[in-house]
GUMI-407536 format. One line per 2 residues: their letters; for each residue x, z, y of N, C-alpha, C, O. Coordinates in pm, whole numbers, plus 50000, padded with zeros to 5 digits. Layout:
N
a = X:Z:Y:X:Z:Y:X:Z:Y:X:Z:Y ~ ...
//
This chain:
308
xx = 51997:20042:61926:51872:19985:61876:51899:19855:61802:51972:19769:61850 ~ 51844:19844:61694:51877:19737:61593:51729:19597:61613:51608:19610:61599
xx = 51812:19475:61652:51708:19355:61766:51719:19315:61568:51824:19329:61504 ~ 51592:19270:61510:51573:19211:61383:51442:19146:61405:51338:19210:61390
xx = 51444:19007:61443:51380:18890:61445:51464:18764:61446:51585:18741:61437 ~ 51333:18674:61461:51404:18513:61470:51447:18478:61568:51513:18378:61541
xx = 51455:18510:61736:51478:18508:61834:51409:18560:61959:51290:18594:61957 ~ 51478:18565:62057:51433:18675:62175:51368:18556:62252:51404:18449:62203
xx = 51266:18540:62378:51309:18498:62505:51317:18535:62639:51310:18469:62743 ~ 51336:18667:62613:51364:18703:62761:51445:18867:62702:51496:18878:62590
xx = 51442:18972:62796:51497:19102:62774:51427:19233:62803:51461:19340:62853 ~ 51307:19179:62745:51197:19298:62728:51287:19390:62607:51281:19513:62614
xx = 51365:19327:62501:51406:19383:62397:51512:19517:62422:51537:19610:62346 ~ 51563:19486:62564:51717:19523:62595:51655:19620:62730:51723:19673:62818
xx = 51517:19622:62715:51467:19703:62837:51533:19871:62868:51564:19909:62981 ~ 51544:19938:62769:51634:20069:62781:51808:19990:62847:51853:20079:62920
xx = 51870:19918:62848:52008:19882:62872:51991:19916:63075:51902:19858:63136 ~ 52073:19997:63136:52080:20022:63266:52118:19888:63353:52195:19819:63287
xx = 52095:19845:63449:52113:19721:63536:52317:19774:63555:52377:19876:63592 ~ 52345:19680:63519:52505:19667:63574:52578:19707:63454:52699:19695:63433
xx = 52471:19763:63367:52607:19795:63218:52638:19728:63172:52569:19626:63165 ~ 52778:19735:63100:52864:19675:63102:52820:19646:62909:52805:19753:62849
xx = 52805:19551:62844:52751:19536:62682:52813:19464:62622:52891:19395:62687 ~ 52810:19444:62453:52854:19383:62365:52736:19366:62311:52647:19450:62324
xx = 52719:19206:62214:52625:19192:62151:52727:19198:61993:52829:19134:61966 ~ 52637:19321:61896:52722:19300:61777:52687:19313:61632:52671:19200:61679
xx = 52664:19327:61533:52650:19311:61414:52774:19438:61346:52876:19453:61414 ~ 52759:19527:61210:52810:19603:61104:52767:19580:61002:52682:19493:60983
xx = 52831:19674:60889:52820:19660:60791:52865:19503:60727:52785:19443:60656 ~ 52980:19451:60754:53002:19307:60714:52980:19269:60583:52931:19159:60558
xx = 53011:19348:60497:53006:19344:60358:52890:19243:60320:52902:19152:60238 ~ 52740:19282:60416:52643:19219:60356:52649:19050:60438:52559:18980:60394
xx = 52703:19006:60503:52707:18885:60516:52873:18827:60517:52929:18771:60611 ~ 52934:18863:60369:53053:18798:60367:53072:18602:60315:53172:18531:60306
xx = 52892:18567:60285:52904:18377:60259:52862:18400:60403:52860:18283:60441 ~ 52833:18460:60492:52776:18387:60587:52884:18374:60693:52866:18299:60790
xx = 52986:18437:60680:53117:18475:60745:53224:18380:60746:53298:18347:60839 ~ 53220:18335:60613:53282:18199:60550:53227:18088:60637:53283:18018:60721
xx = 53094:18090:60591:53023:17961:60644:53077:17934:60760:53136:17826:60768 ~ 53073:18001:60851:53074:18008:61003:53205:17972:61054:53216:17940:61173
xx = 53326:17973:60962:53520:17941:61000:53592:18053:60958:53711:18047:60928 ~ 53508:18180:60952:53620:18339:60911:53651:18288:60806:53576:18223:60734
xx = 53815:18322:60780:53903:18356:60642:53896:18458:60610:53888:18564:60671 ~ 53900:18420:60455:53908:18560:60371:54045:18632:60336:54115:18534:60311
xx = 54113:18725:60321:54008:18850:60415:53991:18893:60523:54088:18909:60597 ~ 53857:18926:60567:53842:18923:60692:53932:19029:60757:53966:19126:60690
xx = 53975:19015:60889:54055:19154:60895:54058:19133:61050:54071:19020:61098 ~ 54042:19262:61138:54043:19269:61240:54101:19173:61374:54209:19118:61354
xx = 54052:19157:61474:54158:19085:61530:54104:18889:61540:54113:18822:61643 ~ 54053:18838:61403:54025:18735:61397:53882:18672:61506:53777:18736:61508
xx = 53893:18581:61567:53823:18545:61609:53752:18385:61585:53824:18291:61550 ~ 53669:18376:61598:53632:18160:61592:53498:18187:61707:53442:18288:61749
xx = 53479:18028:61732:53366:17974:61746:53264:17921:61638:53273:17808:61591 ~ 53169:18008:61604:53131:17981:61552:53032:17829:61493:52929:17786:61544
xx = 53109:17770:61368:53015:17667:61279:52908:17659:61345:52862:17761:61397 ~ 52848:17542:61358:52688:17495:61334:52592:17569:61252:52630:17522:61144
xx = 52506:17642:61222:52426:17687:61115:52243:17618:61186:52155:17573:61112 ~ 52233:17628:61322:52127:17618:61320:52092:17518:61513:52172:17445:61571
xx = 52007:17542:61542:51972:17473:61714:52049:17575:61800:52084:17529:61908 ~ 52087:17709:61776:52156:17792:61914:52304:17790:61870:52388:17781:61960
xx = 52344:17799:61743:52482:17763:61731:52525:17605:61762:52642:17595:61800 ~ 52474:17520:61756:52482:17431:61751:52509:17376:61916:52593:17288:61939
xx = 52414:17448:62039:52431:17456:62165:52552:17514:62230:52616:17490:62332 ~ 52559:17597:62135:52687:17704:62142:52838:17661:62152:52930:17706:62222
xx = 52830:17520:62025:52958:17507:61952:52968:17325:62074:53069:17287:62135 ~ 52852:17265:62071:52861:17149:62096:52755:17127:62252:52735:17018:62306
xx = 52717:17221:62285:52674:17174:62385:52505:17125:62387:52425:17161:62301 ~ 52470:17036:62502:52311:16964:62489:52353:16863:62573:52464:16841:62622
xx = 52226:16790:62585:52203:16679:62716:52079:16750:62777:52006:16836:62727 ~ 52075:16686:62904:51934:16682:62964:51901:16531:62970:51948:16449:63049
xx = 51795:16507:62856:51711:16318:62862:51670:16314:62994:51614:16414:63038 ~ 51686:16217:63066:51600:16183:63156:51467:16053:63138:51460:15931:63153
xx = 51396:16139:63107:51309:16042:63064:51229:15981:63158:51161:15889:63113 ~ 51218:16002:63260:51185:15941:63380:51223:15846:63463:51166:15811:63567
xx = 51333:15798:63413:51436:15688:63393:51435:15570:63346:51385:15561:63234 ~ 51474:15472:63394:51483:15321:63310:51582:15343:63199:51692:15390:63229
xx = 51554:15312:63070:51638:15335:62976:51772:15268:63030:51740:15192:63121 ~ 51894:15267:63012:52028:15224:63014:52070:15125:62864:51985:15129:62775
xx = 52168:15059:62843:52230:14998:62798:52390:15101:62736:52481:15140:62809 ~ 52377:15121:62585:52476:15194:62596:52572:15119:62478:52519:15017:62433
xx = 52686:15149:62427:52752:15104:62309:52816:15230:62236:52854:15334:62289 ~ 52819:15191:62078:52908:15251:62026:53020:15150:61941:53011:15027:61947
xx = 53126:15223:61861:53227:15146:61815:53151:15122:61667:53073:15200:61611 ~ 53200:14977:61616:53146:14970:61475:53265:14881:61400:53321:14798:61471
xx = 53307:14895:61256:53376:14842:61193:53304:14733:61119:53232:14773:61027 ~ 53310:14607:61139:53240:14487:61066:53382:14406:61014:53489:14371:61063
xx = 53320:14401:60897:53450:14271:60746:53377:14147:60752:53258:14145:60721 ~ 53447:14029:60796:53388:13898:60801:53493:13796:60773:53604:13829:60813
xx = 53479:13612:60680:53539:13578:60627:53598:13450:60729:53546:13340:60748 ~ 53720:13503:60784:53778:13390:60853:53890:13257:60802:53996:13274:60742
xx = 53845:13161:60834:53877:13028:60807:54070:13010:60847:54131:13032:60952 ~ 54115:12962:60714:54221:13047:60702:54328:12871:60698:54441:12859:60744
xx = 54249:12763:60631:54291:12622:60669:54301:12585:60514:54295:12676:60432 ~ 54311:12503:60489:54370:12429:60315:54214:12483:60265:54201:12495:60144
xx = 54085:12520:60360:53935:12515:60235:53963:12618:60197:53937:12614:60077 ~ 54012:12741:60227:54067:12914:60210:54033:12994:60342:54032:12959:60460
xx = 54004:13121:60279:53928:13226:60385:54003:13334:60344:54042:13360:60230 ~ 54023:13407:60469:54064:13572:60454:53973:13656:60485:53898:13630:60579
xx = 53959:13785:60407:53882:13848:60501:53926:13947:60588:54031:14002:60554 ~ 53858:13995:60721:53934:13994:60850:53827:14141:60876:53705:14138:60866
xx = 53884:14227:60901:53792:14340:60974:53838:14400:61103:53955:14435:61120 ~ 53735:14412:61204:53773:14376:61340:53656:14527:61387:53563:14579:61326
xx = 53721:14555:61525:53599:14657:61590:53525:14606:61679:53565:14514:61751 ~ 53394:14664:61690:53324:14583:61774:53228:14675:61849:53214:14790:61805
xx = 53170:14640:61945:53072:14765:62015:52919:14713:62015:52877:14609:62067 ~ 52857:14796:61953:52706:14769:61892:52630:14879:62000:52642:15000:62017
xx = 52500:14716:62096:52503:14752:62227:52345:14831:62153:52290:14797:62048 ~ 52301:14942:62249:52173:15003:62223:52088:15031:62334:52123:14964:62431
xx = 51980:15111:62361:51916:15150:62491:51925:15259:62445:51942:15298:62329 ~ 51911:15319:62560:51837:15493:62567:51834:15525:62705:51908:15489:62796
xx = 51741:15595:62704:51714:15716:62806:51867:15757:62892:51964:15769:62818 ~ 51882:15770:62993:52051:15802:63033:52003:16003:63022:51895:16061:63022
xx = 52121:16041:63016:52148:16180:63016:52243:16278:63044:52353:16227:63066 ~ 52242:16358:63049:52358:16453:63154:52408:16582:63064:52351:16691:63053
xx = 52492:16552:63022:52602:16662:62902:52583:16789:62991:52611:16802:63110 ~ 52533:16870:62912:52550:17003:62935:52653:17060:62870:52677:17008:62761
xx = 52736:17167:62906:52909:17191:62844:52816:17287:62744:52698:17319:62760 ~ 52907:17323:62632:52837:17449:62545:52896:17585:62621:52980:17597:62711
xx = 52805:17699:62538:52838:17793:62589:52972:17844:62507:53066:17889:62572 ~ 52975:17840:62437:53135:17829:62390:53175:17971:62365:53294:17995:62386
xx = 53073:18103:62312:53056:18206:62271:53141:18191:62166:53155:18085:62104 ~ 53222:18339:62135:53342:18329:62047:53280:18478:61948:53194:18552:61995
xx = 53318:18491:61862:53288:18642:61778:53431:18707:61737:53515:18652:61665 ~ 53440:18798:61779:53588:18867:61689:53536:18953:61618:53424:19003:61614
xx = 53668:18972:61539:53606:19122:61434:53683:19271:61493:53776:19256:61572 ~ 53659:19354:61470:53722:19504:61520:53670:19589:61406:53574:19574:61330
xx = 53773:19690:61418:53792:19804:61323:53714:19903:61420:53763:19911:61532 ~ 53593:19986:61395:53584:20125:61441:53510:20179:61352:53415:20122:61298
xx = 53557:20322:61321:53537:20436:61224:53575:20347:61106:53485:20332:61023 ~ 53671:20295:61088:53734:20264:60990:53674:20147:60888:53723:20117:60779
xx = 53542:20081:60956:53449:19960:60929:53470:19837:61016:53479:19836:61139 ~ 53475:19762:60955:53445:19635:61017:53348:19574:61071:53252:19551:60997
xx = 53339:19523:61234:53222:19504:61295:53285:19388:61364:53406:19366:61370 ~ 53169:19301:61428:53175:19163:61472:53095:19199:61578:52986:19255:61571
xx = 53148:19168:61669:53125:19174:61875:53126:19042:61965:53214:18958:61951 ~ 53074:19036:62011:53043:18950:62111:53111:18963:62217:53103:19083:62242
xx = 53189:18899:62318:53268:18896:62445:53187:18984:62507:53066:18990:62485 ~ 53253:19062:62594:53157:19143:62702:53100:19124:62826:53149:19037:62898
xx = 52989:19200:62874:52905:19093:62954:52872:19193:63085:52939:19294:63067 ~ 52799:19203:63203:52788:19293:63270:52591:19252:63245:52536:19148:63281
xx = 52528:19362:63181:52401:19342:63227:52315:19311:63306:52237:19406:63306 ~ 52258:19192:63413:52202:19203:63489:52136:19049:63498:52177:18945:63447
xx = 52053:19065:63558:51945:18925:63593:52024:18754:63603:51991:18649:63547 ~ 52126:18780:63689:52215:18698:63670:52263:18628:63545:52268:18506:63528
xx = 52293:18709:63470:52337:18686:63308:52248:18696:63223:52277:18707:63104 ~ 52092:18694:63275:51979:18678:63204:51989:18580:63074:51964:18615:62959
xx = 52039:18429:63125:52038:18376:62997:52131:18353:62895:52103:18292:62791 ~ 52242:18401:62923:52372:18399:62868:52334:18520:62747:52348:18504:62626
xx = 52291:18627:62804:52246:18725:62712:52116:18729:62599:52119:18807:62504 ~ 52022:18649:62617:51946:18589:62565:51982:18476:62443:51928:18469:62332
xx = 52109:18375:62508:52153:18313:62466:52271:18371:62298:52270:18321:62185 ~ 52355:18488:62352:52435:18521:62266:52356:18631:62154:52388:18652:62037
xx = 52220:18703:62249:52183:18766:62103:52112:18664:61998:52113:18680:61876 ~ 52041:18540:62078:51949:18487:61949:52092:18391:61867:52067:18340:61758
xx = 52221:18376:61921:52303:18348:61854:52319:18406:61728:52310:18347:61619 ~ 52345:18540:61751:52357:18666:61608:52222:18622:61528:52223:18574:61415
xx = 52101:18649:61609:51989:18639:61517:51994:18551:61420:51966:18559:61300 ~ 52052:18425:61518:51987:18318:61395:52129:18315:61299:52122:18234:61206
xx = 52251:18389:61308:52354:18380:61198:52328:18483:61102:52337:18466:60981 ~ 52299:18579:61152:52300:18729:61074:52212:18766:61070:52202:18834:60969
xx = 52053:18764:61170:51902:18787:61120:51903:18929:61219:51805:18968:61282 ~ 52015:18983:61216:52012:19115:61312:52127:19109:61437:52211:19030:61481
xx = 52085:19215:61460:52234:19227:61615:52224:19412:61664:52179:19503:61594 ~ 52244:19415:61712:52273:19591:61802:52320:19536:61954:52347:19418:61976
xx = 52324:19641:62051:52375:19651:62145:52456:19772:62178:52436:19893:62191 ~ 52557:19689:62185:52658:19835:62240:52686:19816:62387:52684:19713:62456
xx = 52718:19969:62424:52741:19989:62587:52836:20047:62616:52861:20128:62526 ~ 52925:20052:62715:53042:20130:62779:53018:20270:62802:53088:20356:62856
xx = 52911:20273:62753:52905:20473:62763:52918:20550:62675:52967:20662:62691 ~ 52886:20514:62590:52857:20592:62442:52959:20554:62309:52984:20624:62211
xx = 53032:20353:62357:53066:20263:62232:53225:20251:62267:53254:20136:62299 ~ 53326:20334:62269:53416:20275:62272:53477:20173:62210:53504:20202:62094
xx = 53515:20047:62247:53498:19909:62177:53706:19913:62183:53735:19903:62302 ~ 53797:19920:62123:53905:19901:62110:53945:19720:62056:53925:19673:61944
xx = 53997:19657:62161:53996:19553:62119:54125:19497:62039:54226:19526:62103 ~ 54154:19431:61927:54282:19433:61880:54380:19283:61908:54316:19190:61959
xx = 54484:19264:61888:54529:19160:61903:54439:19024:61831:54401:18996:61718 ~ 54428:18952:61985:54277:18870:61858:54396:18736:61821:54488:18704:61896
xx = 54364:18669:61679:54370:18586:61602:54293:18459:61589:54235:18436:61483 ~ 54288:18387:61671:54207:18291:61723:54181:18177:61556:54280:18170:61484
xx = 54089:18121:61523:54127:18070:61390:54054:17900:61424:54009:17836:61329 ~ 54053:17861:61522:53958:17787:61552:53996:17646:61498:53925:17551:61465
xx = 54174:17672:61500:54256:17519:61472:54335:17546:61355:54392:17655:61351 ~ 54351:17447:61240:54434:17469:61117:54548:17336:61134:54518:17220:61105
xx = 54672:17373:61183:54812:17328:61155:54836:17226:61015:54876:17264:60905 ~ 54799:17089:61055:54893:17038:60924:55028:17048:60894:55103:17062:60990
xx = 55084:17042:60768:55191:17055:60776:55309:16980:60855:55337:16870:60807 ~ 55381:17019:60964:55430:16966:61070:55535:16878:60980:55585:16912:60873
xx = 55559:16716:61077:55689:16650:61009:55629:16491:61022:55525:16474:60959 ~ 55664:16411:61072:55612:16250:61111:55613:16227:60971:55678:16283:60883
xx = 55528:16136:60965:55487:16045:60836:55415:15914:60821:55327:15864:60891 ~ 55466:15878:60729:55387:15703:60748:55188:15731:60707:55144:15825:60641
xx = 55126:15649:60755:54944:15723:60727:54929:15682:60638:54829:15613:60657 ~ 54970:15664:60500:54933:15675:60384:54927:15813:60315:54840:15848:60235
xx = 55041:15894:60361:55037:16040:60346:55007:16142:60423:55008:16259:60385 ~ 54976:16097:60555:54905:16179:60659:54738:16164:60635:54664:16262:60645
xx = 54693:16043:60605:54539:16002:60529:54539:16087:60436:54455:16173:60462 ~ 54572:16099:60376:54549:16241:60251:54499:16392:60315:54402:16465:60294
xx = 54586:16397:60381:54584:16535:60477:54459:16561:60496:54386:16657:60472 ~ 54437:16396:60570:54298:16458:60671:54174:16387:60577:54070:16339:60622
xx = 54215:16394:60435:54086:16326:60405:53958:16396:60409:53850:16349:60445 ~ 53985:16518:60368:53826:16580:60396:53763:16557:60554:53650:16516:60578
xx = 53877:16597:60662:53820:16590:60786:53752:16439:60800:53646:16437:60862 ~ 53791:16337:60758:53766:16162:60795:53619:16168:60724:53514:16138:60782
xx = 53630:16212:60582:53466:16258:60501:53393:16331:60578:53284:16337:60521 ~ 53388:16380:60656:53316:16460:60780:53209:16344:60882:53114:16362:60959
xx = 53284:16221:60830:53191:16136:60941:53061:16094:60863:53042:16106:60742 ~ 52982:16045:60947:52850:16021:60878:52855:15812:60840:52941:15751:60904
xx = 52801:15762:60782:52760:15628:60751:52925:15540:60754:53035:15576:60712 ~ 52886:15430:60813:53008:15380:60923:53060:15403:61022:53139:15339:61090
xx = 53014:15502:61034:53108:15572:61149:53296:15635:61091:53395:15657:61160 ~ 53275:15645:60957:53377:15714:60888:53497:15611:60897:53603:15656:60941
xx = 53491:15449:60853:53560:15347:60882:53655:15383:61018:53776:15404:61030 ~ 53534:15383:61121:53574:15381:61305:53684:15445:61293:53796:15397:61309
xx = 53637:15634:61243:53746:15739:61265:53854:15695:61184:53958:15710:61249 ~ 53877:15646:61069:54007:15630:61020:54083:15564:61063:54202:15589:61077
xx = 54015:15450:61099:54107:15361:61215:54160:15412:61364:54250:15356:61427 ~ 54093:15518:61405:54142:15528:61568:54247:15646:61494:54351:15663:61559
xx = 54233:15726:61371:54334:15822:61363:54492:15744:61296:54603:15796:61298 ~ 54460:15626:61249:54557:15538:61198:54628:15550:61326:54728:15618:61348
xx = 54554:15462:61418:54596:15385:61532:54711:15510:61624:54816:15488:61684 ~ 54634:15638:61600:54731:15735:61692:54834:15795:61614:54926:15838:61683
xx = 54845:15810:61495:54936:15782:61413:55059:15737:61420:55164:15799:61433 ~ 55031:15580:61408:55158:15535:61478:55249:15561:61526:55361:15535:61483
xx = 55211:15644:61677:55299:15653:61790:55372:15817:61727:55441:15883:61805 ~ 55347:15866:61586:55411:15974:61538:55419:16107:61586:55524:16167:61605
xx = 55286:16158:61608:55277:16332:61712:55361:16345:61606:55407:16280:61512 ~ 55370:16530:61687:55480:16602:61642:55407:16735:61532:55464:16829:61478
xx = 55271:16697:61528:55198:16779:61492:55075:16748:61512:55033:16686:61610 ~ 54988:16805:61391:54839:16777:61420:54757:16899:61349:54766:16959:61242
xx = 54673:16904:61465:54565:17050:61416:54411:16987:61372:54362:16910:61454 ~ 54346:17010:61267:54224:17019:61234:54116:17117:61283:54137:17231:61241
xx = 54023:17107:61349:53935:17188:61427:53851:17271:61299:53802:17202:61210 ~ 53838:17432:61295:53786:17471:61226:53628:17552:61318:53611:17556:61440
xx = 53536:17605:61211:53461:17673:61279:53360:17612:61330:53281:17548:61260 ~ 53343:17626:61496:53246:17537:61585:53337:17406:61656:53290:17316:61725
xx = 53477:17425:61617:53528:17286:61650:53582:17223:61521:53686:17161:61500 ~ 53472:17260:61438:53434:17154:61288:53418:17012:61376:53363:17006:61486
xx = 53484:16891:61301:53517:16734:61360:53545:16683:61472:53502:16590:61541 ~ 53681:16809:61484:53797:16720:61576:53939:16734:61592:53981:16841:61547
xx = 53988:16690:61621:54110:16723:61596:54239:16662:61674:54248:16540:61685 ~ 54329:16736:61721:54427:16714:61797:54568:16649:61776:54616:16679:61667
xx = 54608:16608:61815:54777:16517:61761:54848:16513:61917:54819:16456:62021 ~ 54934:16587:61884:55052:16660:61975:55155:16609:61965:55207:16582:61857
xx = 55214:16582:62103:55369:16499:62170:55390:16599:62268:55344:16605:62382 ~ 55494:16705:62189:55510:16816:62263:55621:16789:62364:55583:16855:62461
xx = 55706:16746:62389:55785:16662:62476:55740:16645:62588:55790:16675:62697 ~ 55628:16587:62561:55549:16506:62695:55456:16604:62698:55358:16549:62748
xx = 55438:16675:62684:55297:16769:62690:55174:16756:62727:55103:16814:62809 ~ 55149:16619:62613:55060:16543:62599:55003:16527:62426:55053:16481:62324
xx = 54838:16612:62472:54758:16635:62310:54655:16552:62335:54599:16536:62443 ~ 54628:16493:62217:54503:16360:62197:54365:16453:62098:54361:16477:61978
xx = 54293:16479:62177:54178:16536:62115:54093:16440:62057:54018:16377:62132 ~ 54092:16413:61912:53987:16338:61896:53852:16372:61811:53850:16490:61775
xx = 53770:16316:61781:53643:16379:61706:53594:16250:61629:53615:16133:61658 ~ 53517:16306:61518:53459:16234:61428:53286:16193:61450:53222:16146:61356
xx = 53220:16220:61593:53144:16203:61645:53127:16084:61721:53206:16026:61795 ~ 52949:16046:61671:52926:15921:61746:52892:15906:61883:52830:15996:61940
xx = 52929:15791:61949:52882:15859:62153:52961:15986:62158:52914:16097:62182 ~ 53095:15956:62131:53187:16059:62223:53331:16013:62291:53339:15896:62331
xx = 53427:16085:62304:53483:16017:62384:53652:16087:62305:53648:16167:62212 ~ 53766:16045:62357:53884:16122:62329:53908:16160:62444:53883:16086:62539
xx = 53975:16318:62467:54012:16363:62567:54163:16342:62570:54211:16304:62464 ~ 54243:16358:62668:54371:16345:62658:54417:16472:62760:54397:16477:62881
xx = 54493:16581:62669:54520:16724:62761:54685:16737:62785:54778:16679:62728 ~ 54684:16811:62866:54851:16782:62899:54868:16932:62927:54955:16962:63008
xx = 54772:17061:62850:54827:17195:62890:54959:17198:62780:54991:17084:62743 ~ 55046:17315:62718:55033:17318:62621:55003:17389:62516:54935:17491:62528
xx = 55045:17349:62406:54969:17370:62292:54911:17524:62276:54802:17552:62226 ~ 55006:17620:62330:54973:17752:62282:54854:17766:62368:54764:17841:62332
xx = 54846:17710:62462:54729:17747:62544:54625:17712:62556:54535:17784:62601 ~ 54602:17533:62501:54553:17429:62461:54433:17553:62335:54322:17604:62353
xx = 54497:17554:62256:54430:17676:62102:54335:17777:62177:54229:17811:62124 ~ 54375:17828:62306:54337:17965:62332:54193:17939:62390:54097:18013:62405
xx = 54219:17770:62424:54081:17765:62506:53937:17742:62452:53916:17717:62333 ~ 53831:17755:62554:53701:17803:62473:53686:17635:62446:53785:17566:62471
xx = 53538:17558:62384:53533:17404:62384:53443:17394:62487:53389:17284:62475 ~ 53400:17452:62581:53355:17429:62693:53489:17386:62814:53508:17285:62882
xx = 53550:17491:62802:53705:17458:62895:53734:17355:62858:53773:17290:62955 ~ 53742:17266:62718:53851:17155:62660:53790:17062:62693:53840:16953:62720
xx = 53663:17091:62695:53565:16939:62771:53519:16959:62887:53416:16900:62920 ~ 53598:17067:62994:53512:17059:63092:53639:16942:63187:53760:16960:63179
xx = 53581:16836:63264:53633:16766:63382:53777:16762:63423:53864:16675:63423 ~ 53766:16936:63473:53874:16947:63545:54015:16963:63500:54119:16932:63558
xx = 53988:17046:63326:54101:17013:63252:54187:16918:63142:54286:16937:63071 ~ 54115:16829:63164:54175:16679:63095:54213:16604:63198:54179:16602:63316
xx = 54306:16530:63119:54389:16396:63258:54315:16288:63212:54365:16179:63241 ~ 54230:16286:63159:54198:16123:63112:54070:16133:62983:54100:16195:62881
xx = 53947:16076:62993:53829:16055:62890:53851:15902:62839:53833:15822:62931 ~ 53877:15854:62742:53855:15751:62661:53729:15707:62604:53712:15740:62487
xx = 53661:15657:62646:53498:15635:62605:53514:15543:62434:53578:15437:62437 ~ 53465:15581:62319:53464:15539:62189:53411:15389:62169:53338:15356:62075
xx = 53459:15297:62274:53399:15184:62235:53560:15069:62182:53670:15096:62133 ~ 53504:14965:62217:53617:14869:62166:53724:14868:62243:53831:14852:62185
xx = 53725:14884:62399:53872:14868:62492:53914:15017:62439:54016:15062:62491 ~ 53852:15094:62348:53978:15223:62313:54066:15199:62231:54113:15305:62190
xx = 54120:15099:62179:54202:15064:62168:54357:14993:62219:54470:14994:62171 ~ 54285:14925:62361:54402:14908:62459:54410:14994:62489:54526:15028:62467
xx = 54338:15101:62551:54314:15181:62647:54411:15345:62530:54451:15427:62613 ~ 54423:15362:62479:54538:15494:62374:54672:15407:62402:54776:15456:62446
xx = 54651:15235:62361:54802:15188:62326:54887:15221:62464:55007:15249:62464 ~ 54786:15212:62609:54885:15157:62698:54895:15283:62764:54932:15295:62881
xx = 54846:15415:62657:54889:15565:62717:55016:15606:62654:55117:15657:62703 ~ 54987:15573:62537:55077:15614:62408:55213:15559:62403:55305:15614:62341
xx = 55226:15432:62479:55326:15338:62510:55406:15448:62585:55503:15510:62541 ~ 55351:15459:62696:55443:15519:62776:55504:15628:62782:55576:15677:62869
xx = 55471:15661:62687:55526:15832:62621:55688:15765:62546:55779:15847:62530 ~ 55699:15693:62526:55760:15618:62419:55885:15602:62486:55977:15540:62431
//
């Protein structure tokens, strides 16, 4: 049965599906959404096997790729900071000034709130009857997974406008070696950041206002200490990006986002790639959160040191 609306909220839609079957949420005929395929992180050509998290396009990808809060608005607002780059003219002696640009943390209120992880829904592509089709992870039908399923079809809806449901009875789903595309490899090899800044200039253009300053400086700053490699986040882990000391098996996740934090992971790398961005930000698998204010700067040197 072919689901073609703007979104579901509940599973009146999926009412024929048996309690306990086993489903895919999926989309055919790719041909007709090959910009929307792009949009989303797929390379061209698309070809079996590939998988991402899907890009931002709308409010459920966006939950998907990055998560929510819950506001507590019932709450005394809090006191929060972010990092800011300010140029000011310091008194230099002989009636002469330099100018001096320094980081600083620009204090705000808000509401306090509680990060919800994303759901961190992935799409691969598969070959059957000799067409290309895009599937959804598989799910076991039932009340339990009420919103997860809700969640991944109005995903399709709002990328592709349609979806299908396939089932373990009728759909044999052959899955192929998947191709994860989520992270793009700069070209590996230490370098001074005049030519590593090039690299990542589109990613650093990714930031919004002054915030773009912040990121160039904290990616300068990790720089320095010379990973052995650095990946650009594609897809739904569009603005962030990792710098790897494979030695120490120690990766610096960072992002071009305001009110966030750097993670510091110590799986490695091959496995580090495989994971969903709910796993990469959940608690239990990072050694260490760096909060984006001004002590993140002692606070990388006197990690980064010790790798050294």
């Amino acid at each position: 049965m072919l689901i073609k609306q703007t979104r579901i909220i509940n599973l009146s839609k999926l009412s024929y599906v048996d309690e306990g079957e086993v489903i895919r949420i999926a989309i055919d005929n790719l041909e007709r959404f090959k910009d929307r395929l792009v949009e989303i992180g797929f390379k061209t050509p698309i070809k079996a096997g590939d998988t991402i998290l899907p890009k931002t396009v709308g409010a459920v990808s966006n939950r998907n790729a990055n998560g929510d809060y819950e506001i507590h608005r019932d709450q005394e607002k809090e006191t929060c900071y972010r990092m800011i780059e300010w140029t000011y003219k310091q008194w230099a002696g002989r009636g002469k000034t330099v100018e001096v640009t320094d980081s600083t943390d620009k204090a705000y209120e808000r509401y306090p709130r509680t990060f919800i992880l994303p759901q961190s829904v992935e799409l691969t592509v598969i070959e059957k009857d000799k067409k290309l089709m895009i599937i959804s992870p598989e799910i076991n039908f039932n009340q339990e997974n009420k919103d997860i399923i809700v969640h991944i079809v109005n995903l399709f809806l709002e990328i592709f406008g349609e979806c299908r449901v396939l089932n373990n009875k009728n759909q044999v789903i052959k899955i192929p070696e998947v191709i994860k595309l989520n992270w793009e490899v700069l070209p590996k090899g230490k370098m001074p950041w005049k030519k590593r800044k090039i690299q990542m200039k589109n990613f650093i253009n990714r930031a919004k206002g002054t915030n773009k300053d912040v990121v160039e400086k904290r990616l300068e700053e990790i720089n320095k200490f010379e990973p052995d490699f650095t990946a650009i986040g594609n897809g739904g882990f569009n603005g962030y990006i990792i710098h790897g000391f494979i030695d120490k098996s120690l990766y610096v996740l960072e992002s071009i986002y305001t009110n966030n934090a750097t993670y510091i992971l110590e799986n490695d790398w091959e496995s580090i790639s495989k994971l969903t961005k709910g796993q990469i930000l959940n608690n239990d698998l990072h050694k260490e959160r760096i909060i984006h204010t001004k002590s993140w700067y002692k606070k990388i040197n006197e990690l980064l040191n010790d790798i050294n």
